[in-house]
PLY file of the C-alpha trace (Angstrom):
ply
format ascii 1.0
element vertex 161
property float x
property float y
property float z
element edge 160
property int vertex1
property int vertex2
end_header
-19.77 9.98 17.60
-18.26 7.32 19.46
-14.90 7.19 19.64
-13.75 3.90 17.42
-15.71 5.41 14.51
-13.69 8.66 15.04
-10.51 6.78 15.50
-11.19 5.61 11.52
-10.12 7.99 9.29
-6.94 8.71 11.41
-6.34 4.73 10.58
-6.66 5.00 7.31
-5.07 8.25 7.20
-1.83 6.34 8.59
-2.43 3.34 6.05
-2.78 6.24 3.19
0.79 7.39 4.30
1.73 3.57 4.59
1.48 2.85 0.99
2.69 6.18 0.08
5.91 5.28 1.95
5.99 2.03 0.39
5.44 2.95 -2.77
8.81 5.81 -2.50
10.96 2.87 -1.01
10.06 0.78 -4.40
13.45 0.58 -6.68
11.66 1.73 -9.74
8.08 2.75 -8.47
5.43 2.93 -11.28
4.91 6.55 -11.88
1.59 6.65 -13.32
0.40 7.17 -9.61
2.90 10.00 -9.42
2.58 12.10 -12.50
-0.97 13.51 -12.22
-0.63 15.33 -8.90
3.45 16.28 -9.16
4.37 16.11 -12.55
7.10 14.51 -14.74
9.21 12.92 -11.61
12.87 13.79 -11.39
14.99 12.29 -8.47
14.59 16.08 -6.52
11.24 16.49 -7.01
10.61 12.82 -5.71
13.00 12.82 -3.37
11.47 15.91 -1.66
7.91 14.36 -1.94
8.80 11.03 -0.53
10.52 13.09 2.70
7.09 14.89 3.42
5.23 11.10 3.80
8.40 9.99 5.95
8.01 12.85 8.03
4.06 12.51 8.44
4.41 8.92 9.09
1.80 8.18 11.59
1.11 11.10 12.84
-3.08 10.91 12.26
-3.33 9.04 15.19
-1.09 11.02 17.62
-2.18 14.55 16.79
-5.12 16.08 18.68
-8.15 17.60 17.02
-10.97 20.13 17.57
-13.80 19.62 16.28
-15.99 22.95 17.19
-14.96 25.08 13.71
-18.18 25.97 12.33
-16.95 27.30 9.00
-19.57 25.33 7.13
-17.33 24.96 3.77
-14.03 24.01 5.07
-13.00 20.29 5.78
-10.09 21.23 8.17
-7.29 23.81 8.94
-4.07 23.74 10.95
-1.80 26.46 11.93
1.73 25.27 10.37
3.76 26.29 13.27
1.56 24.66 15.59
2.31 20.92 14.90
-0.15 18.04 15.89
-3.16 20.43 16.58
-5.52 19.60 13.54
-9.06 21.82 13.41
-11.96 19.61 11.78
-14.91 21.57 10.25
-18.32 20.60 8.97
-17.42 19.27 5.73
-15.17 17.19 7.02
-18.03 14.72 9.04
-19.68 14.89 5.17
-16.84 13.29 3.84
-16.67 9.55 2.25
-14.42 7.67 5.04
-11.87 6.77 2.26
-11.53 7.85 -1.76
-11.46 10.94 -3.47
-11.89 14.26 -1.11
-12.14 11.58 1.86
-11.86 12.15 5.71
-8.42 10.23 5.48
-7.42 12.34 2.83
-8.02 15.30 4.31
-6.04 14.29 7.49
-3.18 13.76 5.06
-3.28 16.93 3.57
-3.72 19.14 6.48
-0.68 17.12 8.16
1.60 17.80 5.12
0.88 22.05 6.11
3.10 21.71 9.31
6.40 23.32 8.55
8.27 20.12 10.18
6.34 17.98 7.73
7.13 20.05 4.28
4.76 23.17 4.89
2.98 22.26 1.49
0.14 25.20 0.68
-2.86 25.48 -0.71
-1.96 26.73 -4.02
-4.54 24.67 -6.20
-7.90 23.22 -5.03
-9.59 19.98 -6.51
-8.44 17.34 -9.07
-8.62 19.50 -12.19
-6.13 22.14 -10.77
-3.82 19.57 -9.28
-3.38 18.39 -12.15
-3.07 21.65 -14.29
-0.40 22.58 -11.58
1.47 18.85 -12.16
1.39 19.22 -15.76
2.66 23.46 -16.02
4.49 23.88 -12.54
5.40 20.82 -10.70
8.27 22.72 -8.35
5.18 24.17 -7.14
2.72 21.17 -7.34
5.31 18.82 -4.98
3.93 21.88 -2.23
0.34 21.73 -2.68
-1.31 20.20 0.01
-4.67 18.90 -2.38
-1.61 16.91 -4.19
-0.48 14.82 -1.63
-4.02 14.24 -0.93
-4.83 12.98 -4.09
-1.44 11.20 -4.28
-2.37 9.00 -1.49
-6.17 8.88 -2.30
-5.35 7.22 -5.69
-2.96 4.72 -4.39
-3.82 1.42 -5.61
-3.76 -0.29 -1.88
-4.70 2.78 -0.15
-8.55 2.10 -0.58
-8.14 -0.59 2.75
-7.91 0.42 6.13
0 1
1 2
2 3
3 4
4 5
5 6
6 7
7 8
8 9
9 10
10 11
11 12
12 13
13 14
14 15
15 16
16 17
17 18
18 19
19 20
20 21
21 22
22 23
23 24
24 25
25 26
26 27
27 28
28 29
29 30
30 31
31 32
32 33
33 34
34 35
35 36
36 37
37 38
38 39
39 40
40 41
41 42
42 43
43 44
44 45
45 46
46 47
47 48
48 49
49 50
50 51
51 52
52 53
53 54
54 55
55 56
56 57
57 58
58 59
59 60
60 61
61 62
62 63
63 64
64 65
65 66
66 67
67 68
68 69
69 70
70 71
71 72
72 73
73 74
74 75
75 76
76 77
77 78
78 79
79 80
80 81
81 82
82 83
83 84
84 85
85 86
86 87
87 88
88 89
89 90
90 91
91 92
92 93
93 94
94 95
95 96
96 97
97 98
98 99
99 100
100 101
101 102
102 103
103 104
104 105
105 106
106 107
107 108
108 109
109 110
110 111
111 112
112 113
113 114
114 115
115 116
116 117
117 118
118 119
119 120
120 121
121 122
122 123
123 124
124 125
125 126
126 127
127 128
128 129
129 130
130 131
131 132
132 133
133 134
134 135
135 136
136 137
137 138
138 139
139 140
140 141
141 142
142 143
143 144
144 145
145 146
146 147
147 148
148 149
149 150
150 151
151 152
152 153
153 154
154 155
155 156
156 157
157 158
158 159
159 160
């Protein structure tokens, strides 16, 4: 893989976290985009959402990555106390570039694990449980790294790099 089509998704990972930050800095942000993944907002809840994209920033493009995990059903891992070092796995390189369950997505997520970023978790997988955990328990949903990804993956601008 050469290393401009690598460098892609970490682009649009930093564009994903772009509009994400953009759309937290809007005086009265549409919350349509919000609700599914983190639930009814309140100012906490927001508050502590919009400080885990401020904290990624641009981070995609600065972190290093390994790309030898063979775990042929995992996108990606990180260690949360080991910040910037970002494992990519075989379903990762399946991955649409951009969009739902994307390469920049996943970049976004597994950033959002580090403990300086938030230390979100992996307490629901996939778009239906994301949005079962929004709707009954969204304390825990703002954590939940597959939220942020779909946050940011369902961001009208986002879809550009």
């Amino acid at each position: 893989m050469s290393s401009l089509r690598f460098f892609e998704p970490l682009s649009a990972s930093n564009n994903y976290v772009r509009q994400a930050n953009i759309y937290f800095s809007s005086r009265s942000p549409d919350q349509r985009p919000y609700t599914p993944w983190f639930g009814t907002p309140d100012n906490e809840r927001k508050s502590i959402v919009a400080s885990h994209f401020e904290k990624i920033g641009e981070q995609a493009t600065s972190n290093d990555y390994d790309c030898t995990c063979d775990m042929s059903h995992v996108y990606a891992y990180v260690y949360p106390d080991t910040p910037g070092m970002v494992y990519l796995c075989p379903q990762f390189w399946e991955a649409p570039m951009v969009g739902v369950d994307s390469k920049a997505g996943t970049i976004v997520h597994e950033n959002s694990h580090f403990y300086q970023n938030g230390g979100t978790e992996d307490h629901e997988y996939g778009q239906t449980g994301c949005r079962g955990l929004a709707e009954n328990d969204p304390d825990k949903a703002i954590r939940n790294a597959d939220s942020h990804e779909y946050f940011v993956e369902g961001l009208p601008s986002s879809a550009s790099t």
